[in-house]
C-alpha positions in Angstrom: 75.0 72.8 117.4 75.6 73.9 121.2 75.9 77.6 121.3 75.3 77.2 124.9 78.0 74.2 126.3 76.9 74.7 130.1 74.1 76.3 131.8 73.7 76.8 135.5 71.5 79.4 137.4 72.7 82.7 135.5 76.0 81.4 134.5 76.4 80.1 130.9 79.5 78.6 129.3 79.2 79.6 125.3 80.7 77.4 122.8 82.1 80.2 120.9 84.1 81.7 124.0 84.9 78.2 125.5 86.5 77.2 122.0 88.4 80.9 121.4 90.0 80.6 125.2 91.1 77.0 124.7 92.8 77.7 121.5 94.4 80.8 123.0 95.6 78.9 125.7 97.0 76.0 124.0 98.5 78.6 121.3 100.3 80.8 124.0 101.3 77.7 125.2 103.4 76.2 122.5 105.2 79.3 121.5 106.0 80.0 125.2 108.9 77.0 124.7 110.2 79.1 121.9 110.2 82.5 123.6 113.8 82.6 123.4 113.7 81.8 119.9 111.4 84.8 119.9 113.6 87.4 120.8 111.9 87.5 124.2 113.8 85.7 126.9 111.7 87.0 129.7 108.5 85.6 130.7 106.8 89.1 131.3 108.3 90.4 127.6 106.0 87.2 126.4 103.2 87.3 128.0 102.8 91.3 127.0 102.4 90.0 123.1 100.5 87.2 123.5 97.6 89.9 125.4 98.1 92.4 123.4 98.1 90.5 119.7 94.7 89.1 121.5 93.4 92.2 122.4 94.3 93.9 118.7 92.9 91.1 116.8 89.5 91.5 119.0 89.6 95.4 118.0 90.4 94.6 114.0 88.4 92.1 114.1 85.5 94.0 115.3 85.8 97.1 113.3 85.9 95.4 109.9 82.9 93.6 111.1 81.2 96.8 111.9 82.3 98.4 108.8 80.9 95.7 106.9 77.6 94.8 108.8 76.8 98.6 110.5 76.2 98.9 114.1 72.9 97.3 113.7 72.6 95.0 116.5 75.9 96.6 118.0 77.3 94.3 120.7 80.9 94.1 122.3 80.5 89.9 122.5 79.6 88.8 119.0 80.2 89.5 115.8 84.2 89.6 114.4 85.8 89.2 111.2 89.1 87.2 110.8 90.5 89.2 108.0 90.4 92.5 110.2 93.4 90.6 112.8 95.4 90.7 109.9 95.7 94.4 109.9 95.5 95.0 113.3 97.8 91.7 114.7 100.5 92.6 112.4 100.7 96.7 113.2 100.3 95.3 117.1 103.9 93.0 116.3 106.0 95.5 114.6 105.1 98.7 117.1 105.9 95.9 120.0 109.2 94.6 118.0 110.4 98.4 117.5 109.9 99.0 121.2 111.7 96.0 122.1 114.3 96.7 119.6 113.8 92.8 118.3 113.4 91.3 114.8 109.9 92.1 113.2 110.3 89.4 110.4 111.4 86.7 113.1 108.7 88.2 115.6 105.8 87.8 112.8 106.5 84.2 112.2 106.0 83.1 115.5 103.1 85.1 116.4 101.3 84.1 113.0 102.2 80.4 113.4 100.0 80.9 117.0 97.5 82.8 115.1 97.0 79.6 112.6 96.6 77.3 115.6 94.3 79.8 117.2 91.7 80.2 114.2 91.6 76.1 114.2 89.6 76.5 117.0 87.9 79.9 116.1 86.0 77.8 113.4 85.3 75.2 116.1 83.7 77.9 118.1 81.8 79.3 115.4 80.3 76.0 114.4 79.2 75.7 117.8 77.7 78.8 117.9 76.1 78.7 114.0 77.8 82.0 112.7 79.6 81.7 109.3 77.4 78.7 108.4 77.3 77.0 105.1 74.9 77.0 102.2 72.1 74.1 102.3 73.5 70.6 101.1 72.2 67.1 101.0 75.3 65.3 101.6 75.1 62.7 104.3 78.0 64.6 106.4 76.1 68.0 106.8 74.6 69.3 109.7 71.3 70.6 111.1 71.1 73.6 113.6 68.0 73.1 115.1 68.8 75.2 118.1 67.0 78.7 118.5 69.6 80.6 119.9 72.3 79.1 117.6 73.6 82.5 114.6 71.7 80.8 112.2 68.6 82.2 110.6 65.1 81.3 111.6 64.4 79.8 108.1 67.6 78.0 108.1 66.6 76.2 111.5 65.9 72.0 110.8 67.6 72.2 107.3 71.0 70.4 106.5 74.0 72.5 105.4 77.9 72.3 104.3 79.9 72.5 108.2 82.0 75.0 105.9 83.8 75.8 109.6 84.7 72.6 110.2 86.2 72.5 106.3 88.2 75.9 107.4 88.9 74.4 110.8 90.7 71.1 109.1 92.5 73.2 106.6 93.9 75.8 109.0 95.3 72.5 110.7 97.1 71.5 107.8 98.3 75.2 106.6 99.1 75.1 110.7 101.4 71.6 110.3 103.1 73.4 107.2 103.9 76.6 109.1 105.5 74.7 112.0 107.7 72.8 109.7 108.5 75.9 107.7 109.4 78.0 111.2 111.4 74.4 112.1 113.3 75.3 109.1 113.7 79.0 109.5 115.1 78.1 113.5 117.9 76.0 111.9 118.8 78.3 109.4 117.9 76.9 106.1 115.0 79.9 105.7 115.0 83.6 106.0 112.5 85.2 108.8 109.2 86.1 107.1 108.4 82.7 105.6 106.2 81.4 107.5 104.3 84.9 108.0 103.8 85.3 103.6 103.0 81.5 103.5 100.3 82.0 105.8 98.9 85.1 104.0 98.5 83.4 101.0 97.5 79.9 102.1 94.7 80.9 104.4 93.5 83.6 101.2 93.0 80.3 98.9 91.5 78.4 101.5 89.1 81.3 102.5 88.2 82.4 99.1 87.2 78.9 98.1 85.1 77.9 101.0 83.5 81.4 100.3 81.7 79.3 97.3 79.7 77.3 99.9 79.2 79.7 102.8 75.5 81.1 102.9 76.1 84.2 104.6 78.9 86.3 102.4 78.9 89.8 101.3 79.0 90.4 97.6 81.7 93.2 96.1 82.2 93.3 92.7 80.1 91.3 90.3 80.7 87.7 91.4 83.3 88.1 93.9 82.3 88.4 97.7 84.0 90.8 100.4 85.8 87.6 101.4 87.8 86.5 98.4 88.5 90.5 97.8 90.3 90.8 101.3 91.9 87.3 100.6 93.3 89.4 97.1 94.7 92.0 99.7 96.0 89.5 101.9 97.9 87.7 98.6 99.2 91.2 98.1 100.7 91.5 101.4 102.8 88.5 101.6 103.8 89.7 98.5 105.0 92.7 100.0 106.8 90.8 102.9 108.6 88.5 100.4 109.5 91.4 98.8 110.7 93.2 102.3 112.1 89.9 103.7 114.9 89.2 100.7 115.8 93.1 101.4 116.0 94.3 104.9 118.7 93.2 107.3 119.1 90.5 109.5 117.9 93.3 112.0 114.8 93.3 110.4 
């Protein structure tokens, strides 16, 4: 589509970044209201968090990519996979919660919740930029990259396919609209902490794994299950084991 939003002289404003900062922004922004909520009155406890979730889901992100891909083609700017934030974003939240002697459950919701809202607008970014692009279709609604320094393949150039990350960008916005009700819920005292963390585990593993049946560029694993839908098994395991932690720790926890 337009990998490139804005070109002038040697500056260039790519899609993919342009989309990643505006949903970090607009994320940050909507759980800065609820710092409080968060277990981090001041501004400076916040704002330490929010850069340094970003920063660990960059470094997960790009390691499982690397471990995946190789360092073929290594390069700092391009090439991440989502599942890898949901090791790293999670280790980030409990070392910062134990230093800051808050809640991890409570902590995790609120930093997931901002995570959901943030990969709405990862997907945009990537369907700017062509990566993670769907198999070919003749449906009226696909779309044609025709673009050569879009992430699509040469041989894929001029032919029409799914917009699978548009699909994963509309349903991270309703899994998004559930988690805010859900963490509404869990402010007011009718759920336990950890809720809306779990939820989002599992509910961005089922969207995942099914879209993984019309993406064009996924990895196989075993037989006919791709890398993807085997990480969105682990991820299913682990809000299985936050459930499981959630209705036994302490309200300390």
């Amino acid at each position: 589509m337009y990998p490139v939003l804005l070109a002038f002289g040697p500056f260039k404003l790519y899609g993919y970044g342009a989309a990643i900062t505006l949903g970090g922004v607009i994320s940050a922004g909507l759980l800065f209201f609820h710092r409080k909520q968060m277990g981090l009155p001041r501004e400076e406890d916040f704002f330490a968090i929010i850069n340094l979730a970003v920063l660990s889901g960059f470094v997960g992100g790009k390691l499982l990519y690397l471990i995946q891909y190789g360092w073929t083609d290594f390069s700092i700017m391009s090439g991440y996979s989502a599942f890898g934030g949901f090791a790293s974003v999670p280790l980030c939240v409990a070392l910062f919660a134990r230093w800051k002697k808050i809640p991890f459950l409570k902590l995790a919701d609120y930093m997931f919740l901002g995570a959901c809202m943030g990969h709405i607008f990862g997907r945009i970014g990537c369907f700017l930029a062509g990566c993670c692009y769907g198999k070919p279709t003749e449906l009226p609604w696909g779309v044609v990259y025709r673009d050569v320094h879009s992430m699509v393949p040469p041989e894929l150039l001029g032919v029409r396919m799914h917009p699978v990350q548009l699909y994963e960008a509309a349903g991270d916005l309703v899994i998004a609209l559930g988690l805010w009700w859900l963490l509404l819920g869990t402010e007011k005292g009718r759920f336990k902490p950890g809720l809306v963390a779990a939820v989002y585990f599992t509910a961005y593993a089922v969207l995942r794994s099914s879209l993984e049946f019309l993406r064009d560029d996924t990895l196989p694993f075993l037989g006919p299950v791709t890398q993807g839908q085997a990480l969105g098994i682990a991820l299913v395991a682990g809000s299985v084991a936050i459930m499981y932690w959630r209705d036994r720790c302490t309200p300390s926890c």
